[in-house]
C-alpha positions in Angstrom: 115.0 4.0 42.6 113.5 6.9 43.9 114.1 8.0 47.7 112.0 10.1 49.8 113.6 11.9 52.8 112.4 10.7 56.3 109.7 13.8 56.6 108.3 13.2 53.1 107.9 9.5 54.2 106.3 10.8 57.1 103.7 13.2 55.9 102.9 10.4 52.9 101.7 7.7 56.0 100.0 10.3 57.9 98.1 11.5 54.4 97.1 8.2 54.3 96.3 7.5 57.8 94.2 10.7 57.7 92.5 11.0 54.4 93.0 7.6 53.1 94.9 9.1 50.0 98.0 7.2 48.3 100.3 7.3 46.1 99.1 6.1 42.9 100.2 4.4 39.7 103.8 3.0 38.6 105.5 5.6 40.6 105.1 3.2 43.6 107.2 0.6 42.0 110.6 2.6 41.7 109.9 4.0 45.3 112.5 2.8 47.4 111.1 2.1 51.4 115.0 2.5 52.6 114.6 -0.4 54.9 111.5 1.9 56.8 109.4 -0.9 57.7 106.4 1.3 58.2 107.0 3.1 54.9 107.3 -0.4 53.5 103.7 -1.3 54.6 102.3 2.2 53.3 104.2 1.0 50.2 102.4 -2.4 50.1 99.2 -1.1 51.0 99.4 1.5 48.6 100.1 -0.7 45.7 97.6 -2.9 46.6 94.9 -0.1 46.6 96.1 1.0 43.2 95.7 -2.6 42.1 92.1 -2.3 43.6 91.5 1.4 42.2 93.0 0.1 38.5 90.9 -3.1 38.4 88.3 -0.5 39.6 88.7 2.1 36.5 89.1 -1.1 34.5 85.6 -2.5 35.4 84.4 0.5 35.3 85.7 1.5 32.2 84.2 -1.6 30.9 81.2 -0.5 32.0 81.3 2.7 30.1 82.6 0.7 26.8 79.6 -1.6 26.9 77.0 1.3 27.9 78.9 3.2 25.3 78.0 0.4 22.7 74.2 -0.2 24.0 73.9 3.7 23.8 75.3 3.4 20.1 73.0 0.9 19.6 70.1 2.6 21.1 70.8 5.8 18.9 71.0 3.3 16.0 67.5 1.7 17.0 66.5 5.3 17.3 67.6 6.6 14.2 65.9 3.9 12.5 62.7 3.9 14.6 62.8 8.1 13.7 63.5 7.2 9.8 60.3 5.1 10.5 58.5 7.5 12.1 59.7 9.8 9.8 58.2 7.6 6.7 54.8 7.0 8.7 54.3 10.9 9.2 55.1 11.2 5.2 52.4 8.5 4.7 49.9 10.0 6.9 50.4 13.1 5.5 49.7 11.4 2.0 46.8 9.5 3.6 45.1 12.6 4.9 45.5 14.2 1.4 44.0 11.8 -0.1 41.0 11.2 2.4 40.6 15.0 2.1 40.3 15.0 -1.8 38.0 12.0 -1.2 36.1 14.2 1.0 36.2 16.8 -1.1 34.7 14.7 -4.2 32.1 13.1 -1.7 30.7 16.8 -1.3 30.6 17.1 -4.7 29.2 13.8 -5.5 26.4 14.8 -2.4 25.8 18.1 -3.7 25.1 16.2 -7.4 23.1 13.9 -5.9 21.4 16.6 -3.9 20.5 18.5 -7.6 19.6 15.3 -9.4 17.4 14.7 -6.7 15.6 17.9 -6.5 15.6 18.0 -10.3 14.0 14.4 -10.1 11.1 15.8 -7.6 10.1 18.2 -9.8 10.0 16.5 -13.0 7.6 14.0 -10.8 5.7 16.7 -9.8 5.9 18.3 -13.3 5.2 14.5 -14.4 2.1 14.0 -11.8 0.5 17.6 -13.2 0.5 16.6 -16.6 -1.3 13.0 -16.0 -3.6 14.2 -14.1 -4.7 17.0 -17.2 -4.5 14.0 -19.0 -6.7 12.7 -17.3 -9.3 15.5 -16.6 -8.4 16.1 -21.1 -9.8 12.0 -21.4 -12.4 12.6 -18.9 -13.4 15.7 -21.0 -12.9 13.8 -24.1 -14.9 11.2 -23.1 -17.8 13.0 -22.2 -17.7 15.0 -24.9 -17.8 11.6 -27.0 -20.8 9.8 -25.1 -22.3 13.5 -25.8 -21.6 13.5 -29.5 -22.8 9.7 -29.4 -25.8 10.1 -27.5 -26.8 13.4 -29.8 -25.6 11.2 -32.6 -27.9 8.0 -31.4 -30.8 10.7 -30.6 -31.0 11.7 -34.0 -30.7 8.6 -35.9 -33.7 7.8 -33.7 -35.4 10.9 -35.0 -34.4 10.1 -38.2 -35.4 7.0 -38.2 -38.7 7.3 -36.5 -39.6 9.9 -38.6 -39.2 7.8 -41.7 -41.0 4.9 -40.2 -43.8 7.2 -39.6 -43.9 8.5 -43.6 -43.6 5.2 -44.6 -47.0 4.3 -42.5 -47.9 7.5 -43.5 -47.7 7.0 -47.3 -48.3 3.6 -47.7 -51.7 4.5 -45.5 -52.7 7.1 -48.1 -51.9 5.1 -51.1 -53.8 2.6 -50.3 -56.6 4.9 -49.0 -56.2 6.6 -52.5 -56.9 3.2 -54.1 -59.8 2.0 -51.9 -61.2 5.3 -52.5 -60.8 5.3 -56.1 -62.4 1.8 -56.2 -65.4 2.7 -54.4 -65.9 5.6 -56.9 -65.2 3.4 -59.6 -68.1 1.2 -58.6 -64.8 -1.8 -58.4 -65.2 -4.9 -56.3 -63.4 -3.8 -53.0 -64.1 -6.5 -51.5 -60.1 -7.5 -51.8 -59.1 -4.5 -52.3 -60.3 -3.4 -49.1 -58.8 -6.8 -47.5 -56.0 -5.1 -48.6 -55.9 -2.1 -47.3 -56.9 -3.6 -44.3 -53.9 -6.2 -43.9 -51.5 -3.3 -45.3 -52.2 -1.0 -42.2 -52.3 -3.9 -39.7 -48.7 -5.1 -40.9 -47.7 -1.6 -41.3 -48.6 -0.2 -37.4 -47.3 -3.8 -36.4 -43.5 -3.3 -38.1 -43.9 0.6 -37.0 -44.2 -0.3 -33.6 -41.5 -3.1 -33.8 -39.3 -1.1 -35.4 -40.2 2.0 -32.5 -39.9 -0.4 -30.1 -36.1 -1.8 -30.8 -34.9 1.4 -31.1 -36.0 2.4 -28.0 -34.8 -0.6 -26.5 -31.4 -0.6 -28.1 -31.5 3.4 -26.9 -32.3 2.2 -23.4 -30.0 -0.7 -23.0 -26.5 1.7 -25.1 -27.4 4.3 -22.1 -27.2 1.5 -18.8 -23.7 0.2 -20.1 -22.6 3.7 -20.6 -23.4 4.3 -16.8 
């Protein structure tokens, strides 16, 4: 046992009574109080408070353990949730690649679309030109042909008019001729002069028919070409 002198006794209870310190831990229990009753109290109370201070430490030691162990877990939850974070960033970074290639071959695909187009509008335009010189070339055509038809129809008419009129013509003098050489003949002109006179009747009747369809057939070929 350990034994403190009366003043060491003394100054340990007024330490105490003062400034609330004790003596601590398992010192207390080989202290011997050497029958001081006061000293035996300080002893008591002081185990008793390092009982309370231990339990104390203990619980709060606890504490710390279990704080400790959520805090390891935390750091564990954060680690993963960084690794996480980590692989979303990654992705991101991937995804923004991507959409920036995409982009990249959207402005491509614009700007061809962009040329196609333009090219497009002018081969309209280029398209648009040449129908309408077709179209002034069939206009021109076309009136060139009613041109060549009408000069064509003009002089079949001519033509045909012309001969009409020699045929009257001849026929007229032939049989003049013959009435003529019959009468100086001393002939009977009696038919012969029937004749003559039916020929040129049926003649200037078929001349004038004849004159007369063409002219029609002229008139009618020139109100469908209008």
């Amino acid at each position: 046992m350990i034994k403190f002198g009366k003043d060491v006794r003394k100054q340990l209870m007024q330490l105490a009574e003062q400034k609330k310190l004790f003596l601590e831990g398992n010192i207390i229990k080989v202290v011997d109080s050497e029958d001081d009753s006061e000293f035996a109290t300080y002893l008591q109370a002081a185990s008793e408070k390092d009982k309370t201070s231990r339990k104390l430490r203990l619980d709060v030691t606890k504490q710390i353990q279990t704080q400790y162990r959520e805090l390891q877990d935390k750091e564990q939850q954060n680690s993963q949730l960084m690794e996480e974070l980590r692989e979303t960033l990654a992705n991101m970074e991937q995804s923004a690649t991507q959409i920036e290639s995409q982009n990249a071959e959207l402005l491509q695909w614009k700007d061809e679309n962009e040329r196609m187009s333009s090219e497009l509008k002018q081969a309209l335009m280029e398209a648009e030109v040449a129908k309408q010189e077709a179209l002034r070339a069939k206009d021109a055509a076309e009136n060139d042909l009613d041109l060549i038809q009408k000069r064509t129809q003009t002089e079949l008419i001519g033509t045909i008019v012309k001969v009409a009129l020699w045929i009257v013509v001849g026929v007229g003098l032939v049989t003049t001729i013959l009435y003529a050489v019959a009468i100086i003949w001393k002939m009977d002109t009696t038919l012969i002069g029937n004749a003559w006179s039916n020929m040129f009747g049926i003649l200037l009747t078929n001349s004038f028919s004849i004159i007369g369809t063409i002219m029609g057939v002229k008139y009618a070929t020139e109100k469908q070409n209008k």
